[in-house]
C-alpha positions as CSV (number, residue, x, y, z in Angstrom):
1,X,-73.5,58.2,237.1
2,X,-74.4,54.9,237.2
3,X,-72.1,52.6,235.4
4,X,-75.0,50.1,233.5
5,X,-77.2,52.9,232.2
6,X,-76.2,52.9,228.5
7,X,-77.1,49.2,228.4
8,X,-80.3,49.9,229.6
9,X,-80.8,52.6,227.0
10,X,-79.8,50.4,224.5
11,X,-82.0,47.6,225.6
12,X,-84.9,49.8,225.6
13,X,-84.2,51.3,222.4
14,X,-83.8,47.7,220.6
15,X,-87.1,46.8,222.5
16,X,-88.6,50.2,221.1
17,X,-87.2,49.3,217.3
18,X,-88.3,45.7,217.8
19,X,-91.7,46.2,218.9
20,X,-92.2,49.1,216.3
21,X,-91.9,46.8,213.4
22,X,-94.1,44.1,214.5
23,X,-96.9,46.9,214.9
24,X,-95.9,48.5,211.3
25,X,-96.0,44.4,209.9
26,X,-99.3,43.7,211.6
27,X,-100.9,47.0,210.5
28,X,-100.0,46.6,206.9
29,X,-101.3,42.8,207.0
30,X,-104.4,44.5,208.6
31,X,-104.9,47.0,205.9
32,X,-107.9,46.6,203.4
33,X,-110.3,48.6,201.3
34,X,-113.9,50.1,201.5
35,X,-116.5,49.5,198.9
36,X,-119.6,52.1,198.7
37,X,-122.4,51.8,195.8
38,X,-125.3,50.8,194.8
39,X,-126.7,50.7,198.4
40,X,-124.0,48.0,199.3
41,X,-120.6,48.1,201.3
42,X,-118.1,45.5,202.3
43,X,-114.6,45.5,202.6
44,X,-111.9,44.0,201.0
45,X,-108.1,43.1,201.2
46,X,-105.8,45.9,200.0
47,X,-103.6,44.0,197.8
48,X,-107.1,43.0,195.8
49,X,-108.5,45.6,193.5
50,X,-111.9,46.1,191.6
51,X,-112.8,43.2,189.0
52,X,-115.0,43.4,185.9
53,X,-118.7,42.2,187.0
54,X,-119.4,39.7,184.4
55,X,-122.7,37.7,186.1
56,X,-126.4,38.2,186.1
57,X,-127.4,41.0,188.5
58,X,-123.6,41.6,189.4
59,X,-123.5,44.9,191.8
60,X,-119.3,44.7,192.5
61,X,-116.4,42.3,192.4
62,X,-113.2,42.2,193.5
63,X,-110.0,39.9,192.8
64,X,-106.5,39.1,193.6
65,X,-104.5,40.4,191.1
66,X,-101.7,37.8,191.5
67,X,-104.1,35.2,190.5
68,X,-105.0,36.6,186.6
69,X,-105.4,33.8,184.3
70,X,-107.0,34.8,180.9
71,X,-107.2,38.1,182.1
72,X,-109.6,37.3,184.6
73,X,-108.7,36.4,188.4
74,X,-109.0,32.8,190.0
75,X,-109.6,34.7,193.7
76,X,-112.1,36.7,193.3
77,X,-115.7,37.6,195.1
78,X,-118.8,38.5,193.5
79,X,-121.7,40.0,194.9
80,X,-124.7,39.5,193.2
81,X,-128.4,40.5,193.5
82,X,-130.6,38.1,193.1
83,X,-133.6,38.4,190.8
84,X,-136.8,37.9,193.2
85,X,-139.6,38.5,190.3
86,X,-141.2,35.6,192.5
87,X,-141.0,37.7,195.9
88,X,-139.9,34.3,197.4
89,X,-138.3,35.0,201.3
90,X,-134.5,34.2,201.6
91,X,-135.1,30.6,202.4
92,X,-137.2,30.0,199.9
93,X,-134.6,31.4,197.2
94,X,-131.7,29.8,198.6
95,X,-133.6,26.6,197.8
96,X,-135.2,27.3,195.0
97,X,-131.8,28.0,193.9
98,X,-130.2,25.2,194.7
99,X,-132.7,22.5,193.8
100,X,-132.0,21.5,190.5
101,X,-127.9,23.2,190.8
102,X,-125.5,19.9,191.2
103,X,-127.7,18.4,188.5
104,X,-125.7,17.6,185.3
105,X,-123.6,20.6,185.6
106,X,-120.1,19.3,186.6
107,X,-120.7,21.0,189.9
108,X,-120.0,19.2,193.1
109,X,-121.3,19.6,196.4
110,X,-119.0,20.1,199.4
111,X,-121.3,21.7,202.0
112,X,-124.3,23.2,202.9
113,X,-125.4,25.5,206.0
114,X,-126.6,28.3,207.5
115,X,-125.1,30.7,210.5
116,X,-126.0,33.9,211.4
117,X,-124.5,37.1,210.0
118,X,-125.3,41.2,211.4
119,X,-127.9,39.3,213.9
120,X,-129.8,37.7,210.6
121,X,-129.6,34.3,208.7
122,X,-127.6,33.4,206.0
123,X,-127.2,30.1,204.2
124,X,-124.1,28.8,202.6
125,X,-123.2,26.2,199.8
126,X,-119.5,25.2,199.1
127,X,-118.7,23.6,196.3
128,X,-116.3,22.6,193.1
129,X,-116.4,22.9,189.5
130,X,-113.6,23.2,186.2
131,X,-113.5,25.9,184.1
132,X,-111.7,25.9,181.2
133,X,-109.5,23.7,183.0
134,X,-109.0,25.7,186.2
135,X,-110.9,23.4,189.2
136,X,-112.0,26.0,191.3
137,X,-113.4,25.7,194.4
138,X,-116.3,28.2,195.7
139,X,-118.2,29.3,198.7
140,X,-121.7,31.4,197.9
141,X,-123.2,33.2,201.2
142,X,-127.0,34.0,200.5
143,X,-128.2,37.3,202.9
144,X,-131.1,39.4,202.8
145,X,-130.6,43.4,203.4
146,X,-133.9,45.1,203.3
147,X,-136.1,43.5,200.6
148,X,-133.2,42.3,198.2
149,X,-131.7,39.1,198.4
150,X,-127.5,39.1,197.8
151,X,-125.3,36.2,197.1
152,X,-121.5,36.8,198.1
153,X,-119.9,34.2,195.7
154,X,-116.4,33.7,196.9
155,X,-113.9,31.5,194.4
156,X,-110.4,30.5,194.2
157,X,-108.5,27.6,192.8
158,X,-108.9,24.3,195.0
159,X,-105.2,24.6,195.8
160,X,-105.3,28.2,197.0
161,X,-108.7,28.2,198.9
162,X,-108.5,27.4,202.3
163,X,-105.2,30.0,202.1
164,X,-107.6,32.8,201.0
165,X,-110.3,32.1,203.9
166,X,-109.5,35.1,206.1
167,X,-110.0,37.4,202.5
168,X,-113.3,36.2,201.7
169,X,-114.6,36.1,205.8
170,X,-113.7,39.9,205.6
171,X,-116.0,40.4,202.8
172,X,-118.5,38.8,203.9
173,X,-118.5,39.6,207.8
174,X,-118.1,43.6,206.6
175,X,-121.1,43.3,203.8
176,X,-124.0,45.3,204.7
């Protein structure tokens, strides 16, 4: 019997253990949610959880839970559908939206684009505002699915933002 094979055993079991948990760690990171109604789905992280939809023509939101202040979330998304009585194409909205916005509001303008998202455009307008003394910082994605228009309005304290990046990208990247 050869004299090193219960160090190799060994080895290989602790390479077996070892690699084990970093799948298990990576797969619970990689976990998240499904949301299904009212013609909409996205996905979501799984530590986030259903939010009260409190906005004009809100269809779902969801929130980090660690984040309640005032019984609300600070990291939360909204998706929204917006009211086209107008019939005005995606473009058109985003603007129309957006025209008179960062007037007098105590909003403030970080960035503006567009990219493309499930092979169609979508336009994007980062910016900052305070409420009720929470500076938040906010990202809204503007899409068009069919003939409705959706905003995906993604929010967070300024401080906690970039950190929750990856969250909001899945929700917006899965919404169809």
């Amino acid at each position: 019997m050869n004299r090193n094979l219960p160090i190799i055993l060994m080895a290989t079991l602790f390479m077996v253990v070892l690699v084990s948990g970093c799948i298990t760690n990576d797969e619970k990171a990689n976990q998240s949610n499904n949301y299904t109604k009212g013609g909409v789905f996205f996905q979501y992280p799984h530590s986030w959880g259903l939010a009260k939809v409190n906005s004009t023509g809100g269809v779902a939101a969801v929130g980090d839970p660690q984040t309640v202040v005032n019984g609300k979330p600070t990291t939360s998304v909204v998706i929204q559908k917006y009211n086209n009585t107008n019939y005005y194409n995606l473009q058109t909205a985003y603007e129309q939206n957006y025209a008179k916005f960062f007037n007098n509001t105590g909003k403030t303008k970080v960035s503006v684009g567009n990219f493309t998202l499930n092979n169609a455009k979508a336009y994007e307008t980062v910016y900052t505002s305070s409420e009720s003394g929470i500076k938040k910082k906010y990202r809204a994605v503007w899409l068009q699915k069919g003939g409705n228009i959706y905003v995906i309005l993604c929010s967070a304290k300024v401080e906690d933002y970039d950190a929750q990046k990856a969250n909001f990208d899945l929700v917006i990247n899965t919404f169809r």
